[in-house]
N, C-alpha and C positions, 0 to 999 in steps of 0.2 A: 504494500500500500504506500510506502515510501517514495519508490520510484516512479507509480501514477501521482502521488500528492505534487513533486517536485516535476514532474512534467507537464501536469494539467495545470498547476498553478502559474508556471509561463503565459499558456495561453489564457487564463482565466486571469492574468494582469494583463495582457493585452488589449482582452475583451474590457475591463476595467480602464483602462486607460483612453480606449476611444468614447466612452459612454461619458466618464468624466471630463475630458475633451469639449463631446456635444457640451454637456450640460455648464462647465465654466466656458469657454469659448465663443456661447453664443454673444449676439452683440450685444443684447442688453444687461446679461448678468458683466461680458468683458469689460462693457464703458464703467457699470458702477466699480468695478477693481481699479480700472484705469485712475478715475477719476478720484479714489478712494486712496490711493499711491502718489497723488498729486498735493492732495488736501488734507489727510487723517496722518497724526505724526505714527499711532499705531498698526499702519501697514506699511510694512518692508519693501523697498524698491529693489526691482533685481534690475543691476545692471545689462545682463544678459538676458533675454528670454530663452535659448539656448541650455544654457547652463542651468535655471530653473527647470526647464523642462528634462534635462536628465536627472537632477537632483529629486526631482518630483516621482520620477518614475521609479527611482532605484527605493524610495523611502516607500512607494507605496509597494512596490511587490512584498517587502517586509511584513507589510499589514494583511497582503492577500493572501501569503503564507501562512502565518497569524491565523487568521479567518481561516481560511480552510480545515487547519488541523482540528482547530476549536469545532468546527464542523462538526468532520469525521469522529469525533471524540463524542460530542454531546447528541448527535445523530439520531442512537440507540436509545437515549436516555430520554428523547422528544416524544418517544410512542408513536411518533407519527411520522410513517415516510412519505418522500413523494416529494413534489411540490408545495404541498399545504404544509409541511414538515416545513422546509427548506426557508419557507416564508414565516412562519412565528420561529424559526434559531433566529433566522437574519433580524427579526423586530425586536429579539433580545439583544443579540448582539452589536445590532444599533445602539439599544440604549448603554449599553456599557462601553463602547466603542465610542459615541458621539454626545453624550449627555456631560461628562465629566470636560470633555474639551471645551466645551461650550461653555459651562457652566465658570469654570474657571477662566476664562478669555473670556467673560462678562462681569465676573466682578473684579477681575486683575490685571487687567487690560482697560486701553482707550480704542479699542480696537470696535470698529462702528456696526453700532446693533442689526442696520440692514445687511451686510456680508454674514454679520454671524448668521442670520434667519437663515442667509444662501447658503453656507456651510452646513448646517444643522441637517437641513433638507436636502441635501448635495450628498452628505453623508450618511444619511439612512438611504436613498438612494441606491449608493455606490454598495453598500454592504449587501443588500439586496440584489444587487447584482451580481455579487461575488459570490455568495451563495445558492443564486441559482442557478448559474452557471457551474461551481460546483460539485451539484445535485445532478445537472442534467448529464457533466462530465466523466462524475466516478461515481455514480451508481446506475 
């Protein structure tokens, strides 16, 4: 199960990575980033987009590994396989996965509360993603 986890996890960052892509990329969530890089001292400027963008992807495959294992792990322990499975892990593991981040980049941060909204929902989103893609992959 090892060797599917770390091969289907490739592609299931992949899949991750273009889904996340649409959804921060488009032009309205991109202008408020943009403009939110321009104006809010609590978002980070990347010099490169480039280099963000590899940074980006190598940090997230970690989390899609992450996620999967947690997966396959707690799977068994859902009662329930399948898609309907796949989708109440992912709304757990959302909130453990995206509640905490938020939560704490809202009271400890200047970091502006419309991005969080977009992160928050970007990241339940994306978890949902990852786990149903690796329901559809390795089982």
């Amino acid at each position: 199960m090892a060797a599917q986890i770390l091969g289907w996890g490739l592609v299931v960052g992949l899949l991750h990575f273009v889904v996340t892509g649409a959804l921060y990329g488009n032009p309205w969530i991109d202008r408020l980033y943009q403009q939110a890089m321009v104006s809010e001292p609590g978002v980070k400027k990347w010099p490169s987009r480039p280099r963000y963008l590899i940074t980006q992807v190598l940090g997230t495959q970690v989390e899609v590994y992450v996620l999967i294992v947690l997966y396959v792990w707690f799977r068994p322990v859902a009662g329930m396989p399948g898609m309907a499975g796949a989708l109440i892990l992912a709304l757990a593991l959302s909130g453990a996965r995206v509640y905490p981040r938020t939560w704490n980049m809202w009271i400890q941060s200047t970091y502006p509360n419309r991005l969080l909204a977009v992160e928050t929902i970007n990241g339940v989103l994306s978890t949902v993603t990852i786990l149903v893609a690796a329901e559809w992959l390795l089982f």
